[in-house]
Backbone as numpy.savetxt, mean C-alpha at the origin, in Angstrom:
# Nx Ny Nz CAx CAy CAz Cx Cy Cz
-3.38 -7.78 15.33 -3.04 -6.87 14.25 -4.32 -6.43 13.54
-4.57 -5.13 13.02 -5.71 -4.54 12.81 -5.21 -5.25 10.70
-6.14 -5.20 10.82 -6.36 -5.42 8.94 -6.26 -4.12 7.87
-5.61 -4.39 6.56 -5.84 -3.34 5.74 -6.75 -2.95 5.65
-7.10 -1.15 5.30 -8.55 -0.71 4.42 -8.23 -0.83 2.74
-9.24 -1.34 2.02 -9.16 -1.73 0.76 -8.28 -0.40 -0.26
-8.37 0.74 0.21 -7.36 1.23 -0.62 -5.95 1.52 -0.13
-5.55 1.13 1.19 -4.66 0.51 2.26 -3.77 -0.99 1.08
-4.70 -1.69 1.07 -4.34 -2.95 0.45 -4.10 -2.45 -1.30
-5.44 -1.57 -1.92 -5.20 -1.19 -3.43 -3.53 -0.58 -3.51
-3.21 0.32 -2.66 -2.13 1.33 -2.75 -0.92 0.30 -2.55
-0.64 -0.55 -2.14 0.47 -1.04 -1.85 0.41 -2.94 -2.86
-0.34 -3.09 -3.27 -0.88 -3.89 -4.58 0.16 -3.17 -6.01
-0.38 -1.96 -5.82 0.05 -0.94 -7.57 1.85 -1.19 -6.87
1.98 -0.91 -6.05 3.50 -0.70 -5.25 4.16 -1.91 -5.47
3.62 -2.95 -5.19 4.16 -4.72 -5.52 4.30 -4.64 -7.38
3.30 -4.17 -7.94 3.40 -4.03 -9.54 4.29 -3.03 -9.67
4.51 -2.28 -8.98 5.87 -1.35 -9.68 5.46 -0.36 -10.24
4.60 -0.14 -9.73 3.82 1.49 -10.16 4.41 2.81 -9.52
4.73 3.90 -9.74 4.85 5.25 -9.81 3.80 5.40 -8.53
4.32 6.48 -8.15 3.43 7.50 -6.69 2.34 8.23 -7.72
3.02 8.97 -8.83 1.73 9.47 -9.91 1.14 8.29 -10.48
1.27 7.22 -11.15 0.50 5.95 -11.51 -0.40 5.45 -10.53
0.01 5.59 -9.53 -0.97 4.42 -8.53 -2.02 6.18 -7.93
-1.70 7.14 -8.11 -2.43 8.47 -7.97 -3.63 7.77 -9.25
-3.36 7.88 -10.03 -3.65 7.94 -11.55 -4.66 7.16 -11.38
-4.34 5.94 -11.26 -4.92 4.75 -10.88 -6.09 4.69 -10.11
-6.40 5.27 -9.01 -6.61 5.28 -7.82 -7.64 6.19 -7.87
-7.28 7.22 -8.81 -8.13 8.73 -9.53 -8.21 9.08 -8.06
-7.02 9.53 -7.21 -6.53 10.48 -6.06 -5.10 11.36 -6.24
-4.86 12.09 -5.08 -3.77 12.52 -5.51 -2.40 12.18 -4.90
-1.34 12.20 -5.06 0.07 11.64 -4.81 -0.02 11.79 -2.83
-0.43 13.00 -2.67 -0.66 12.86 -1.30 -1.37 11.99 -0.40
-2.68 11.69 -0.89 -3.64 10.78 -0.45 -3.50 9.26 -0.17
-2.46 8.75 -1.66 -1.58 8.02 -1.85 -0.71 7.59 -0.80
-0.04 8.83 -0.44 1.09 8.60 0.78 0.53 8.36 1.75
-0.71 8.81 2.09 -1.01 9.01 3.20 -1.96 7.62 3.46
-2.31 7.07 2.50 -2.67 5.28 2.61 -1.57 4.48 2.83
-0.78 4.78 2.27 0.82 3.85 2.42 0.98 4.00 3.80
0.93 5.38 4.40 1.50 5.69 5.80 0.95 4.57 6.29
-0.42 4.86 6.54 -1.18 3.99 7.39 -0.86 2.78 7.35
-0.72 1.95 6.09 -0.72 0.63 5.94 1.05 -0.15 6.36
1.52 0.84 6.60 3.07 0.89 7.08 2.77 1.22 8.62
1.80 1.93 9.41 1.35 1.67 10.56 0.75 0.75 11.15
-0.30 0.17 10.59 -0.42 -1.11 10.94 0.29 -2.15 10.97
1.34 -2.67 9.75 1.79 -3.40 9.47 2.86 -3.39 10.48
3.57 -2.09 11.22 4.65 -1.51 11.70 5.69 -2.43 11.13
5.68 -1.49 9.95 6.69 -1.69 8.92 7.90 0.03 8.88
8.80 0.00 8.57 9.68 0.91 8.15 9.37 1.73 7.21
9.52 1.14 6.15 9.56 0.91 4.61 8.16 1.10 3.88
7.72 1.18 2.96 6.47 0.81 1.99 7.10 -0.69 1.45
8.53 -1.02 1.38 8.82 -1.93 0.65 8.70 -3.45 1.92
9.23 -3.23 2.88 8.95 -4.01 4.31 7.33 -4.24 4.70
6.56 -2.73 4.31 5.19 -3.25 4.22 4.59 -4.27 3.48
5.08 -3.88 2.16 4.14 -4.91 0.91 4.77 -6.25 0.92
6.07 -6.41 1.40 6.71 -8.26 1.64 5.87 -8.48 3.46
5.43 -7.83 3.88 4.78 -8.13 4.78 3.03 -8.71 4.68
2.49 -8.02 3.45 1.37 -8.19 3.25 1.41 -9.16 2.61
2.34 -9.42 1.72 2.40 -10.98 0.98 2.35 -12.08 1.76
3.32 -11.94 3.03 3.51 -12.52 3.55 2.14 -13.18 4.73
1.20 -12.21 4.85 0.15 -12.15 5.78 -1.05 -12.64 5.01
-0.70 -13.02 3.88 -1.71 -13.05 2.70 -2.81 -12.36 2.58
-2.55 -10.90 2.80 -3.31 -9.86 2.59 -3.67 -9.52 1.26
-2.84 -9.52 0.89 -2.65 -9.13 -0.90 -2.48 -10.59 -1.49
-3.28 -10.79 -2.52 -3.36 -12.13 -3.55 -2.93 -11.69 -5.02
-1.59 -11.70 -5.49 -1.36 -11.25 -7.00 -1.86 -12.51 -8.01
């Protein structure tokens, strides 16, 4: 399995906190698209469905440390 890229891992972090597509934009100081388009990926690697199947996956992989 290939590993997150750090805003791969940032973008789906704000997503576990319950952040907004504009918040984690906000956040991120990118735009809602750019956003998606890190989620995509990190939902490709993970070959996950979901953004939500991704981020219980990354917990699970201990990718992400809250």
């Amino acid at each position: 399995m290939r590993i997150l890229t750090e805003r791969q891992r940032e973008a789906l972090e704000l997503v576990i906190k319950g952040r907004t597509m504009r918040k984690i934009a906000f956040a991120m100081e990118i735009n809602v698209t750019t956003v998606e388009k890190h989620l995509r990926g990190a939902r490709d690697i993970l070959q996950a469905d979901t953004t939500a199947q991704a981020a219980a996956k990354t917990l699970i992989l201990n990718q992400i440390f809250l």
